[in-house]
PDB file with one MODEL, atoms N, CA, C and O in Angstrom:
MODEL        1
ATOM      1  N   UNK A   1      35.756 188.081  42.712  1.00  0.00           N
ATOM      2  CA  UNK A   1      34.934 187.530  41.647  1.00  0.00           C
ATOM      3  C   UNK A   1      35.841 186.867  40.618  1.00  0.00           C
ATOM      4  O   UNK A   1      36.990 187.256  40.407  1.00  0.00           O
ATOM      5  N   UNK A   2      35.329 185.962  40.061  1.00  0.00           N
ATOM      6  CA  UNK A   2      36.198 184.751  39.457  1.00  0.00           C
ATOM      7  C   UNK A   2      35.959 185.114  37.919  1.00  0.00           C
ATOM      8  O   UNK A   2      34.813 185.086  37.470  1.00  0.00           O
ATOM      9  N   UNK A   3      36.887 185.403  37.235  1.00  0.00           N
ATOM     10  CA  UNK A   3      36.485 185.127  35.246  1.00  0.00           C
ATOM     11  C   UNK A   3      36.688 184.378  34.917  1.00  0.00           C
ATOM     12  O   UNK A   3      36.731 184.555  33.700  1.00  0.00           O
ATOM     13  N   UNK A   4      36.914 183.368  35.145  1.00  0.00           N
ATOM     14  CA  UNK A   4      36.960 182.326  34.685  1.00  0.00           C
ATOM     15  C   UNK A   4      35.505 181.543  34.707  1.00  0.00           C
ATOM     16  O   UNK A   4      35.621 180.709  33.808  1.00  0.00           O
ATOM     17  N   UNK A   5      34.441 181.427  35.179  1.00  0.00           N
ATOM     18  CA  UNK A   5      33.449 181.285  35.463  1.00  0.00           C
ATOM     19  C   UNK A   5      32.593 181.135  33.959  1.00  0.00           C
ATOM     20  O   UNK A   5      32.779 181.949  33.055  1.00  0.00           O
ATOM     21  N   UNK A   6      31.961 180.375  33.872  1.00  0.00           N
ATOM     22  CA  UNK A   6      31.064 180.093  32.180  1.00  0.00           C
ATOM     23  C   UNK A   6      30.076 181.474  31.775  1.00  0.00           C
ATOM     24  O   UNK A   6      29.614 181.761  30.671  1.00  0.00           O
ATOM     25  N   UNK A   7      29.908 182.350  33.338  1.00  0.00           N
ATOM     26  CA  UNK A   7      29.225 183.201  32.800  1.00  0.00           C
ATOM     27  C   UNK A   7      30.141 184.591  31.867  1.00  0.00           C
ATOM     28  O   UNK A   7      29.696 185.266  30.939  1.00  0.00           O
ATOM     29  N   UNK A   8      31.301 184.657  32.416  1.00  0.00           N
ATOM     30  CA  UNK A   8      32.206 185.227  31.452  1.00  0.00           C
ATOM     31  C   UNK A   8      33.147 184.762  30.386  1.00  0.00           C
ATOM     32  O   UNK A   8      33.948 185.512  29.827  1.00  0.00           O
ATOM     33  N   UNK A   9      32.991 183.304  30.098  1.00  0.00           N
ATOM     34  CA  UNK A   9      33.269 182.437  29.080  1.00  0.00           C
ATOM     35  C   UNK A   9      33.613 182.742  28.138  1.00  0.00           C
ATOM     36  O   UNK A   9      34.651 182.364  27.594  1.00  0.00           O
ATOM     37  N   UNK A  10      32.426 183.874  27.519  1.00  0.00           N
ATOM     38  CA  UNK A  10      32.387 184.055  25.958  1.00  0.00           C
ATOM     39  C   UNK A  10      32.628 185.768  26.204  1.00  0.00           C
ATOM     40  O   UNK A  10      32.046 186.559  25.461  1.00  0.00           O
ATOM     41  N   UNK A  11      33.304 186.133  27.030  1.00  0.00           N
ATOM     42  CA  UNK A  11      33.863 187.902  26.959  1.00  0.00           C
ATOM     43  C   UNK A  11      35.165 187.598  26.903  1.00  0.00           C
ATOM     44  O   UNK A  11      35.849 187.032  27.756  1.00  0.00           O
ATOM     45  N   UNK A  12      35.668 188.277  25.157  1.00  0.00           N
ATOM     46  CA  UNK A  12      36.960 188.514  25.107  1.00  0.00           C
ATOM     47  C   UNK A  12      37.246 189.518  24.253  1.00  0.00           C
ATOM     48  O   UNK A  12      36.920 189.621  23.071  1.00  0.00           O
ATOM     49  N   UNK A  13      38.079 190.486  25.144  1.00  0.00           N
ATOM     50  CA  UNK A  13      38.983 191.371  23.750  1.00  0.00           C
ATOM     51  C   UNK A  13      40.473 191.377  23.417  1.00  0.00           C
ATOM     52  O   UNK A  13      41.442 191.106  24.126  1.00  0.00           O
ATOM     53  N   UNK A  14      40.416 191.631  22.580  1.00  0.00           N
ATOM     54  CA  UNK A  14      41.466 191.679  21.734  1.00  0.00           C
ATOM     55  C   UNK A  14      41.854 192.746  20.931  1.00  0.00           C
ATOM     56  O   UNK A  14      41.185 193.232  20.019  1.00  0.00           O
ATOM     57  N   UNK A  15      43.400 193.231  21.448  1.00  0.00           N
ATOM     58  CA  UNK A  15      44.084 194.630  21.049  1.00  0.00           C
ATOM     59  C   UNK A  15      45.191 194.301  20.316  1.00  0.00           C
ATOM     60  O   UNK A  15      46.076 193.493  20.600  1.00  0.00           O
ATOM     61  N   UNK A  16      45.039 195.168  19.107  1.00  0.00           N
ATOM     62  CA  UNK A  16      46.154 195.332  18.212  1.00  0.00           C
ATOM     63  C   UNK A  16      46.822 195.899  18.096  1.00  0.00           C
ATOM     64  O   UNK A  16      46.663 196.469  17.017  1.00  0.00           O
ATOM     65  N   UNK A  17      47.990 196.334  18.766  1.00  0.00           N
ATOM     66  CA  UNK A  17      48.463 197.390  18.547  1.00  0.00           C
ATOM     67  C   UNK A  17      47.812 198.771  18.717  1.00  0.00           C
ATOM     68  O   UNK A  17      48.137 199.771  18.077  1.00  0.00           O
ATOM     69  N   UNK A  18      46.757 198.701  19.751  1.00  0.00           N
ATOM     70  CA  UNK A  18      46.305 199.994  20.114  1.00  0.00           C
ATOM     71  C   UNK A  18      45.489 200.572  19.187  1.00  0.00           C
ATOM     72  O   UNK A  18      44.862 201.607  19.411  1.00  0.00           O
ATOM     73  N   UNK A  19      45.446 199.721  17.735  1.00  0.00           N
ATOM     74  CA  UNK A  19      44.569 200.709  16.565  1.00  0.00           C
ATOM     75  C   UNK A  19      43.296 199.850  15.882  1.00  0.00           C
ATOM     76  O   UNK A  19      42.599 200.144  14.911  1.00  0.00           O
ATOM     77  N   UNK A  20      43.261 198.677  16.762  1.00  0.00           N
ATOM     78  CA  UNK A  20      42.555 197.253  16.274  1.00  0.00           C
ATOM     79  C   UNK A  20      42.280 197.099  17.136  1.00  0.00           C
ATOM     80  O   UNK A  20      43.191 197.094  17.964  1.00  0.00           O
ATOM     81  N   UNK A  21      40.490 196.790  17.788  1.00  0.00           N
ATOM     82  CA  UNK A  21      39.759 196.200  18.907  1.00  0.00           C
ATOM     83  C   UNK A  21      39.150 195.727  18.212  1.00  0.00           C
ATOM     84  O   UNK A  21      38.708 195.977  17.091  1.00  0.00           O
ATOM     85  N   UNK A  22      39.066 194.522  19.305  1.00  0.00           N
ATOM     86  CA  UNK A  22      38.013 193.413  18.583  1.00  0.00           C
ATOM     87  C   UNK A  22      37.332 192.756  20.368  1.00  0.00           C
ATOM     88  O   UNK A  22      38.005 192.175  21.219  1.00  0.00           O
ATOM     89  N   UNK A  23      35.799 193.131  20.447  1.00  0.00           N
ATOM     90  CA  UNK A  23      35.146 192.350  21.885  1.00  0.00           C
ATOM     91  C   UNK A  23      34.446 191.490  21.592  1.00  0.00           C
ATOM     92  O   UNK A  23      33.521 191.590  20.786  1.00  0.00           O
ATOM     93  N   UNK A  24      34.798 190.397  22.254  1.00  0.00           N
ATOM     94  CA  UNK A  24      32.980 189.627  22.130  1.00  0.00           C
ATOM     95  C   UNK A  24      32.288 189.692  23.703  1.00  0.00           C
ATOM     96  O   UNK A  24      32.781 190.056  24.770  1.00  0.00           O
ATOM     97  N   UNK A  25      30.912 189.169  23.358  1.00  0.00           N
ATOM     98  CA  UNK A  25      30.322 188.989  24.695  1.00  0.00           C
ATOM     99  C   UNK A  25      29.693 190.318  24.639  1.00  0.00           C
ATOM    100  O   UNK A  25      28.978 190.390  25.639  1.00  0.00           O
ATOM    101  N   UNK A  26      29.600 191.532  23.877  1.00  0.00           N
ATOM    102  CA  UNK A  26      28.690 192.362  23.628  1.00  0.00           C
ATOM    103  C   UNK A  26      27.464 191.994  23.730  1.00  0.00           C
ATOM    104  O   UNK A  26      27.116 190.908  23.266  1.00  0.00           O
ATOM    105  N   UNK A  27      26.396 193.003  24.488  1.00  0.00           N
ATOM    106  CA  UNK A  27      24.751 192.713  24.443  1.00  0.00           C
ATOM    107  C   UNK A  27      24.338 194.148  24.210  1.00  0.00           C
ATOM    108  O   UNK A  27      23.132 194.381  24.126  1.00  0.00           O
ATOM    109  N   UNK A  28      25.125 195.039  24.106  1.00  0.00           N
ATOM    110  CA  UNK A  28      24.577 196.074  23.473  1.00  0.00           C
ATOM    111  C   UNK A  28      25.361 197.721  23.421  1.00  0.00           C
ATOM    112  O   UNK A  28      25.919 198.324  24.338  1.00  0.00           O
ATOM    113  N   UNK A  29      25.222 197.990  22.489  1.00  0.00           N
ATOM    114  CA  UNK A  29      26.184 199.547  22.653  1.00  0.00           C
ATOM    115  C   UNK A  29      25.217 201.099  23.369  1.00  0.00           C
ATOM    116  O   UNK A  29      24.130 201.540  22.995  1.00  0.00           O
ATOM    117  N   UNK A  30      26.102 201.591  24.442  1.00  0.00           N
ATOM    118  CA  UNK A  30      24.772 202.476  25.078  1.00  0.00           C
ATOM    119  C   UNK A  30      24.813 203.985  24.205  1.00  0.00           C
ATOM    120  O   UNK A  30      23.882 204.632  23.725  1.00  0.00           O
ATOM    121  N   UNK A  31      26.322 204.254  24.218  1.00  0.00           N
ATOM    122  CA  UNK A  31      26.186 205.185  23.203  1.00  0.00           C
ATOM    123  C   UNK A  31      27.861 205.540  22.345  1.00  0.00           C
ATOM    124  O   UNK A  31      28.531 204.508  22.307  1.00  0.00           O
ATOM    125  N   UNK A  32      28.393 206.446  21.867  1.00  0.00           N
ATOM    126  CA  UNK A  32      29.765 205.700  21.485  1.00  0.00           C
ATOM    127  C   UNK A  32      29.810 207.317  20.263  1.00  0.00           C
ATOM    128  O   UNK A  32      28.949 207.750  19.497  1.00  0.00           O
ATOM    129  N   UNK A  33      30.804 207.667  20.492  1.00  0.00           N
ATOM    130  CA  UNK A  33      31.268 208.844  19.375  1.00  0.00           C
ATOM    131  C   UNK A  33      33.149 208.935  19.178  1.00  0.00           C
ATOM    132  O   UNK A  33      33.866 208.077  19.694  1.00  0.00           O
ATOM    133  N   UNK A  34      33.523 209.702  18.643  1.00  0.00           N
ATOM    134  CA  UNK A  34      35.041 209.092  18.084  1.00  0.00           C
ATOM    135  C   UNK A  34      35.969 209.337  19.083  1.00  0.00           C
ATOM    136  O   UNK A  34      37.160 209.325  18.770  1.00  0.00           O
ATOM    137  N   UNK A  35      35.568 209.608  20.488  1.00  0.00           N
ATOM    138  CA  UNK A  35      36.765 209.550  21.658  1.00  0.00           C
ATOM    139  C   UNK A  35      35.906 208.528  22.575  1.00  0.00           C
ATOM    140  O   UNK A  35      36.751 208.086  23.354  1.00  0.00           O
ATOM    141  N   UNK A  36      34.730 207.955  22.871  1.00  0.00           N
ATOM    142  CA  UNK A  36      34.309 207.142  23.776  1.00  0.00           C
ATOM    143  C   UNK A  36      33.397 206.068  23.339  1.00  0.00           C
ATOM    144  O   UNK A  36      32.442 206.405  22.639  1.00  0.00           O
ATOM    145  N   UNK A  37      33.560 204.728  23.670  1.00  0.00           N
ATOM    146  CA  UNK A  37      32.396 203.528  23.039  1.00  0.00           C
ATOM    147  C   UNK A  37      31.879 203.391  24.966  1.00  0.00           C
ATOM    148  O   UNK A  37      32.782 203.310  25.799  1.00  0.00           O
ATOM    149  N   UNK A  38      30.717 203.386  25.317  1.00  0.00           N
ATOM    150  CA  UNK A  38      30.150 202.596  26.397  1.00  0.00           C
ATOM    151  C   UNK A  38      29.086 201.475  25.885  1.00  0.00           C
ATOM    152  O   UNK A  38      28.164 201.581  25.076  1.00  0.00           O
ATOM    153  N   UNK A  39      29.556 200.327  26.669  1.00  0.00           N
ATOM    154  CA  UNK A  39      28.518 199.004  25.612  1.00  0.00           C
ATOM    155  C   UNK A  39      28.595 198.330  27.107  1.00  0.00           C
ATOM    156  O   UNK A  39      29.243 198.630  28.110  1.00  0.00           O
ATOM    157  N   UNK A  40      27.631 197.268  26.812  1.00  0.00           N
ATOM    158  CA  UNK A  40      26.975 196.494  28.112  1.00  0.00           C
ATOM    159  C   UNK A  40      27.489 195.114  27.282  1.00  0.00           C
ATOM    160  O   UNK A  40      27.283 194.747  26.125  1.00  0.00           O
ATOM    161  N   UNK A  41      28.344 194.445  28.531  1.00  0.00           N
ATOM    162  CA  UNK A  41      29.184 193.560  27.977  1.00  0.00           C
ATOM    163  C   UNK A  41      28.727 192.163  29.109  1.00  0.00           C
ATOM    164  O   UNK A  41      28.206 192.519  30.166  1.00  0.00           O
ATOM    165  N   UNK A  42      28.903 190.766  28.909  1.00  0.00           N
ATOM    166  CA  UNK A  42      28.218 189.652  29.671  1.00  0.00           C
ATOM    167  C   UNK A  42      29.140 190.165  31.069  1.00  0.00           C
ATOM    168  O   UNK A  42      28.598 189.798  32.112  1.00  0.00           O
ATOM    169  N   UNK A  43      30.516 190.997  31.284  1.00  0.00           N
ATOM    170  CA  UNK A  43      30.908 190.921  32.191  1.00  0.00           C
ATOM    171  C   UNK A  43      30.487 192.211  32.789  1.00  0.00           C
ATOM    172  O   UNK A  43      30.648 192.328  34.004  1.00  0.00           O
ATOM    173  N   UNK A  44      30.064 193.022  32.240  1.00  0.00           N
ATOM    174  CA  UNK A  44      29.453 194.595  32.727  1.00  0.00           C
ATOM    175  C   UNK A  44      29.827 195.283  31.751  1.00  0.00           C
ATOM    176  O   UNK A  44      30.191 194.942  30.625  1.00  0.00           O
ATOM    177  N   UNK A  45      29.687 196.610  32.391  1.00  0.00           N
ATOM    178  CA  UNK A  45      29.832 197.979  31.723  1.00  0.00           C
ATOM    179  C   UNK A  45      31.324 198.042  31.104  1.00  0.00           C
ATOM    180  O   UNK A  45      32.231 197.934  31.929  1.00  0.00           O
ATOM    181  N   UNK A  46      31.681 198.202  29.765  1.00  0.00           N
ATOM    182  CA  UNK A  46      32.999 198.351  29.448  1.00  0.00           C
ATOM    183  C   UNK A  46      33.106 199.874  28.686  1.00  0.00           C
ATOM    184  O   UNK A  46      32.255 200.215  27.865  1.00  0.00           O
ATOM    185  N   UNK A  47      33.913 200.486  28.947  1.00  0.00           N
ATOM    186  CA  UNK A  47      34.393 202.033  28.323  1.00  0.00           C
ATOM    187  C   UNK A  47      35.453 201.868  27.527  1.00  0.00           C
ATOM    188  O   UNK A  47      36.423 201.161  27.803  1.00  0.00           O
ATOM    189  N   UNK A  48      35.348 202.325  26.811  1.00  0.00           N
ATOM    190  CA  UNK A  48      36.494 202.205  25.898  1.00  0.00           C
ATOM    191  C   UNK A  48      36.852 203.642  25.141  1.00  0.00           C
ATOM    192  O   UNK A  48      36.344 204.100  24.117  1.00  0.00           O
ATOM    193  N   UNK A  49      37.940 204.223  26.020  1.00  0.00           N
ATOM    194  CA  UNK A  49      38.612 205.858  25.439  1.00  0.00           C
ATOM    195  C   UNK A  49      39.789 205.928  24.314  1.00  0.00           C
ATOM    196  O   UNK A  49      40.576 204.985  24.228  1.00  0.00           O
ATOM    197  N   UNK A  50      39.890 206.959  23.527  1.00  0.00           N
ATOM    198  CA  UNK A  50      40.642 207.050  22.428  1.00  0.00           C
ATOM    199  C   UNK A  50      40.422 207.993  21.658  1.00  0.00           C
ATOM    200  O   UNK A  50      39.744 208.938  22.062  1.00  0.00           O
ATOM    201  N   UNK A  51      40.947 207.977  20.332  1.00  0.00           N
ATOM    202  CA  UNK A  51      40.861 209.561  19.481  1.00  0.00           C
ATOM    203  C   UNK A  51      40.443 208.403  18.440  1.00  0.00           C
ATOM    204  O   UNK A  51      40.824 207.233  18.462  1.00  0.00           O
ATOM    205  N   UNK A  52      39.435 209.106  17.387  1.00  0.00           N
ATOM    206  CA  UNK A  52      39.177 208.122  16.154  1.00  0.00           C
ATOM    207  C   UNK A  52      38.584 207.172  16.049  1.00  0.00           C
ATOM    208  O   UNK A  52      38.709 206.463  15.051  1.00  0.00           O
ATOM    209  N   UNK A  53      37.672 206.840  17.154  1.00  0.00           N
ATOM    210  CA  UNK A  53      37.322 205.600  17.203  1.00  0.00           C
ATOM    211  C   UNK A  53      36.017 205.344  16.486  1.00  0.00           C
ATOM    212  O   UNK A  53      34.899 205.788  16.745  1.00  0.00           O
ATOM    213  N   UNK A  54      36.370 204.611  15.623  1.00  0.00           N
ATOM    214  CA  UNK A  54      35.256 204.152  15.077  1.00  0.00           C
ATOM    215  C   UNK A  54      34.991 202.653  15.153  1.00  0.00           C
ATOM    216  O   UNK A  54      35.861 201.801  15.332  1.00  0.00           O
ATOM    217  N   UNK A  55      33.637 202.423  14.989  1.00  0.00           N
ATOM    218  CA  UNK A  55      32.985 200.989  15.104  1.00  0.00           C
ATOM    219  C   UNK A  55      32.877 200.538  13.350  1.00  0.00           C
ATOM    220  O   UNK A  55      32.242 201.114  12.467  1.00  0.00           O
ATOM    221  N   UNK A  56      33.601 199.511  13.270  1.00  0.00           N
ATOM    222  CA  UNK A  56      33.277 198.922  12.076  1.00  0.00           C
ATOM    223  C   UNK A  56      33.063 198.105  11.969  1.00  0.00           C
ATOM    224  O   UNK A  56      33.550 197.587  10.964  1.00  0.00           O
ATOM    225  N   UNK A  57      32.366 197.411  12.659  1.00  0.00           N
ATOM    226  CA  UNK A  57      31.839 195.946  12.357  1.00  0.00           C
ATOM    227  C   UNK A  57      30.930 196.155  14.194  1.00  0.00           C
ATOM    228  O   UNK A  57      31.413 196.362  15.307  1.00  0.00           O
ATOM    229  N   UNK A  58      29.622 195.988  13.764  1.00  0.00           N
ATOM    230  CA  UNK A  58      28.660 195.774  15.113  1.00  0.00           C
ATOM    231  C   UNK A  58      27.638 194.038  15.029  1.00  0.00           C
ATOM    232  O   UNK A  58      26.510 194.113  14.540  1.00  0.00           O
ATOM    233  N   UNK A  59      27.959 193.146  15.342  1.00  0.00           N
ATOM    234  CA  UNK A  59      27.162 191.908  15.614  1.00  0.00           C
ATOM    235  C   UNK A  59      26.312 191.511  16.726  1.00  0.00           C
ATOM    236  O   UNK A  59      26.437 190.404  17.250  1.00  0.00           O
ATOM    237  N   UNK A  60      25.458 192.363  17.108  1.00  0.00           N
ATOM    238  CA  UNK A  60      25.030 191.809  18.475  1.00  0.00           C
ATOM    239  C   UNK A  60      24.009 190.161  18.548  1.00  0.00           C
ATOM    240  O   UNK A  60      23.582 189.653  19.585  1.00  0.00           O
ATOM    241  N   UNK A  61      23.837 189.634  17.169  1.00  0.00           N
ATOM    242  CA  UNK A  61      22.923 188.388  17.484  1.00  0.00           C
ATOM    243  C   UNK A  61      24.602 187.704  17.611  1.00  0.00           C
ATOM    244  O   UNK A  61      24.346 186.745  18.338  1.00  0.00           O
ATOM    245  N   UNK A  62      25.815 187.637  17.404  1.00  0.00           N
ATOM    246  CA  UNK A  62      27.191 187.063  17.790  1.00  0.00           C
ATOM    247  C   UNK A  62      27.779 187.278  19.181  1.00  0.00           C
ATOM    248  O   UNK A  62      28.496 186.560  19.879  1.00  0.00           O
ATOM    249  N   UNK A  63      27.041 188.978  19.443  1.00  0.00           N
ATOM    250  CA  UNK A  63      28.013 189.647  20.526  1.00  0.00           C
ATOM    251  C   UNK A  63      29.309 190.361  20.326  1.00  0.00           C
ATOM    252  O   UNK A  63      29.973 190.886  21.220  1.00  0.00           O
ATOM    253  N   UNK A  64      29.685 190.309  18.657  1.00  0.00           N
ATOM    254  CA  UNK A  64      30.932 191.007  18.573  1.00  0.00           C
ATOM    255  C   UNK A  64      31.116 192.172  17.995  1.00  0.00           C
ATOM    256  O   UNK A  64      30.226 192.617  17.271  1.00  0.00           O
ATOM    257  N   UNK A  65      32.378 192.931  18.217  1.00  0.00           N
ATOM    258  CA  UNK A  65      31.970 194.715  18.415  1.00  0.00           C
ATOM    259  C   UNK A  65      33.236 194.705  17.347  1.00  0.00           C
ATOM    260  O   UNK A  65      33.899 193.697  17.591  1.00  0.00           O
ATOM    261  N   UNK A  66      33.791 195.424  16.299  1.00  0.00           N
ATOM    262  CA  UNK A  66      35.089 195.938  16.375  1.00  0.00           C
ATOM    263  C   UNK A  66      35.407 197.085  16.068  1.00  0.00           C
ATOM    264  O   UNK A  66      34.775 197.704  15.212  1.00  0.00           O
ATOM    265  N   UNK A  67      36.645 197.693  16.823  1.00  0.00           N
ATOM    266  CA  UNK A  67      36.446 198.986  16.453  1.00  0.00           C
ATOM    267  C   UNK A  67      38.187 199.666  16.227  1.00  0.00           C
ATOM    268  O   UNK A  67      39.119 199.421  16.993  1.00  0.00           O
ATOM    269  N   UNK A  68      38.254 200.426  15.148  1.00  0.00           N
ATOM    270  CA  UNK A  68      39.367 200.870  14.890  1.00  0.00           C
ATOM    271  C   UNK A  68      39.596 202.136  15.290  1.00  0.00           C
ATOM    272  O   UNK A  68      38.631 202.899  15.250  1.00  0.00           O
ATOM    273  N   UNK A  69      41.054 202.717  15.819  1.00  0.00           N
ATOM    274  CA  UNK A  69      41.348 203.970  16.271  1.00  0.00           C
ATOM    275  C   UNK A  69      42.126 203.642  16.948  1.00  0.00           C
ATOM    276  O   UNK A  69      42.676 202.541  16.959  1.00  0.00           O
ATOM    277  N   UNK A  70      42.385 204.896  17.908  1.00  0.00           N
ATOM    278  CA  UNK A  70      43.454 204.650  19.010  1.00  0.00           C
ATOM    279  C   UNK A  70      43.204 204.528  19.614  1.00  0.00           C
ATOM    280  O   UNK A  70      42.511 205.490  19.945  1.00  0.00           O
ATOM    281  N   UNK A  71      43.235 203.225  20.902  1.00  0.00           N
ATOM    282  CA  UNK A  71      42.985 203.211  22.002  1.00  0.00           C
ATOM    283  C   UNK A  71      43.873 203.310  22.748  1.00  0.00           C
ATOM    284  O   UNK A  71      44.926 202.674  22.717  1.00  0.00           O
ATOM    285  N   UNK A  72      43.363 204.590  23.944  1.00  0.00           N
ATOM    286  CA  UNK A  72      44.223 204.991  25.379  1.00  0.00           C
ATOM    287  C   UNK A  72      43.857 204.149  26.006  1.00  0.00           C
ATOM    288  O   UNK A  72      44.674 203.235  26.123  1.00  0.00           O
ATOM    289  N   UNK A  73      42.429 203.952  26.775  1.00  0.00           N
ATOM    290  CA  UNK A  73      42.450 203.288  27.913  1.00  0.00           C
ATOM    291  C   UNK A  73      40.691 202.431  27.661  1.00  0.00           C
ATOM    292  O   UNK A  73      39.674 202.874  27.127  1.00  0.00           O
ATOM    293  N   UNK A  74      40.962 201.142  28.289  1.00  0.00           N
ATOM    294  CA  UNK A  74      39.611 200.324  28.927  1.00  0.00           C
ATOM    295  C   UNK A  74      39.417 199.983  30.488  1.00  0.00           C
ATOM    296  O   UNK A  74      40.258 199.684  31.337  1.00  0.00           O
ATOM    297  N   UNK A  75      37.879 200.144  30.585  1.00  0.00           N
ATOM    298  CA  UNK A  75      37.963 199.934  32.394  1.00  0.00           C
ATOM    299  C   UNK A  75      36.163 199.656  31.779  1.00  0.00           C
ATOM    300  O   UNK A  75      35.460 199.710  30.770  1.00  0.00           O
ATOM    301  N   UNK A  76      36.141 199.339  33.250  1.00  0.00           N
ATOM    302  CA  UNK A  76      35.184 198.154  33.520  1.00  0.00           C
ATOM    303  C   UNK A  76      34.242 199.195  34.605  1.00  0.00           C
ATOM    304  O   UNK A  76      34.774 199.292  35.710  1.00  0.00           O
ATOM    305  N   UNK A  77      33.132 199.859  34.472  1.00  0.00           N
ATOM    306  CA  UNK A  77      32.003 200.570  35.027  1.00  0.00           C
ATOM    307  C   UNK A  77      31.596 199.922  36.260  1.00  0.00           C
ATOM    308  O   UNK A  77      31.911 198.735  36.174  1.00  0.00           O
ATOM    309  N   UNK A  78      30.975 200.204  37.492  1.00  0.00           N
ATOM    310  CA  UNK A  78      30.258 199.836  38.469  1.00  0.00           C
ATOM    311  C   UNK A  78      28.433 200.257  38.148  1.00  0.00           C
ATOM    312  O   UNK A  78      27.903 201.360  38.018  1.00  0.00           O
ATOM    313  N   UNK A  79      27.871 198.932  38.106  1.00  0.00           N
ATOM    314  CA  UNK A  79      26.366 199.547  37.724  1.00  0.00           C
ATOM    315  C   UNK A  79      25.818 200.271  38.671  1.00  0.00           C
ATOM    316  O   UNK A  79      25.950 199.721  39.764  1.00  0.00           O
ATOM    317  N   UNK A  80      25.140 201.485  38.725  1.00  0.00           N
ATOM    318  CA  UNK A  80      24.837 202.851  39.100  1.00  0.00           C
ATOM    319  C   UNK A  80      23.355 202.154  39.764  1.00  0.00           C
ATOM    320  O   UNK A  80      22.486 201.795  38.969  1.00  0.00           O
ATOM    321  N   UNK A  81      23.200 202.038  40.837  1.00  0.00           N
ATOM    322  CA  UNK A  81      21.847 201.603  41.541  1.00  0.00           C
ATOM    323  C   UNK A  81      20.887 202.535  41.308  1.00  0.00           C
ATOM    324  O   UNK A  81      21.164 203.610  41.840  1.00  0.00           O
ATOM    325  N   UNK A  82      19.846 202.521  40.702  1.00  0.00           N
ATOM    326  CA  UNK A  82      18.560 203.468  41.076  1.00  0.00           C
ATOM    327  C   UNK A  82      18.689 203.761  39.490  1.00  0.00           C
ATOM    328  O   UNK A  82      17.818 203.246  38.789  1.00  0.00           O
ATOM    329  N   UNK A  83      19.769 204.600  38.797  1.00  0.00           N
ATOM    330  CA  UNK A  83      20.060 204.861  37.582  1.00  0.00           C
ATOM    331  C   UNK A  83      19.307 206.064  37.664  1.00  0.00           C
ATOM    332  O   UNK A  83      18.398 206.360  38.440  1.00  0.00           O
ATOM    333  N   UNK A  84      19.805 206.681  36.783  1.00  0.00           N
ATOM    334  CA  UNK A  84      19.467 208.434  36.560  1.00  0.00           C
ATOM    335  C   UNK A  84      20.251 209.403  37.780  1.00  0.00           C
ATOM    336  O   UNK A  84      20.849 209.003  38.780  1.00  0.00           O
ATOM    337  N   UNK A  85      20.064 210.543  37.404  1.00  0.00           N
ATOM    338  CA  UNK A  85      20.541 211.656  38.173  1.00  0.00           C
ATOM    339  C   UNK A  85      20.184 210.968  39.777  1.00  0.00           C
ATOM    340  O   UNK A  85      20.815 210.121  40.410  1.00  0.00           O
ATOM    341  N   UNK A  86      19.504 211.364  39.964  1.00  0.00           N
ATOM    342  CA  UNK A  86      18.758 210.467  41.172  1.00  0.00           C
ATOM    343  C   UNK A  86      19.505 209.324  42.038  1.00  0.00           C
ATOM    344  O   UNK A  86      19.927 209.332  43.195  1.00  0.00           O
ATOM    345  N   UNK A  87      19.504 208.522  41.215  1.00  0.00           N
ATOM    346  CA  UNK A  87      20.327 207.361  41.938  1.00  0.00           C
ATOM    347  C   UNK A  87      21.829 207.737  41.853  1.00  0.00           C
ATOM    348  O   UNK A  87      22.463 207.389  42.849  1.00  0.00           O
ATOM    349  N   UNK A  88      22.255 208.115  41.275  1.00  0.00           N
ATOM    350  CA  UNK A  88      23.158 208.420  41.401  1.00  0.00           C
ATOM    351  C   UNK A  88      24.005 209.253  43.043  1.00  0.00           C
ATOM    352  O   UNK A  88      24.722 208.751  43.909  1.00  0.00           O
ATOM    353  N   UNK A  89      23.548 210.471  42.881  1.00  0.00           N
ATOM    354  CA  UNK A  89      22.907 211.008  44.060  1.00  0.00           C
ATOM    355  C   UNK A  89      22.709 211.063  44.978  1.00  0.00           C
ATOM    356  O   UNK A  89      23.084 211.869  45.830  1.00  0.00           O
ATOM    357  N   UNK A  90      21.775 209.828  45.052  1.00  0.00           N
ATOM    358  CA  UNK A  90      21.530 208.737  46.753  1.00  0.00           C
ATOM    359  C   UNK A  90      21.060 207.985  46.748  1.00  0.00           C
ATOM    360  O   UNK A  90      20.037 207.656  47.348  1.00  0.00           O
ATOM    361  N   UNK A  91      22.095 207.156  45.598  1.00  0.00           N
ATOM    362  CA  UNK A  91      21.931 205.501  45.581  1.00  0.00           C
ATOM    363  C   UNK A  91      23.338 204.997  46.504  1.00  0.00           C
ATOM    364  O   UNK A  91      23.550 203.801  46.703  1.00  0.00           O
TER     365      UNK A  91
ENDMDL
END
């Protein structure tokens, strides 16, 4: 799969030194407390792990997220077919 593609055009983040995130291309945050952000991003599911993390700045009519703390690690989710316990399961 290609990113370069117009449909991932407008998904970009940007790390500062591990204590400064900044995403665009946000469409929505699923849920998010001070070690984990999960948000639905134009390119998919993005996770974002760390200690401290807080969201300080949320724009979703822009798409942009930012969030300060430490970030350990980002990865990119596989969408869960069926969704819920269930699909999960024996999807």
């Amino acid at each position: 799969m290609a990113y370069d593609t117009p449909e991932f055009a407008h998904h970009q983040i940007t790390l500062e030194g591990r204590e400064r995130l900044t995403v665009s291309g946000v469409e929505d945050v699923e849920r998010f407390d001070e070690n984990m952000i999960v948000m639905s991003t134009s390119a998919g599911t993005l996770v974002i792990s760390g200690e401290g993390l807080h969201i300080g700045k949320l724009t979703l009519d822009g798409g942009e997220l930012h969030v300060d703390g430490r970030v350990d690690a980002m990865s990119y989710e596989e969408t869960v077919r069926g969704g819920g316990l269930f699909g999960r399961l024996f999807g």
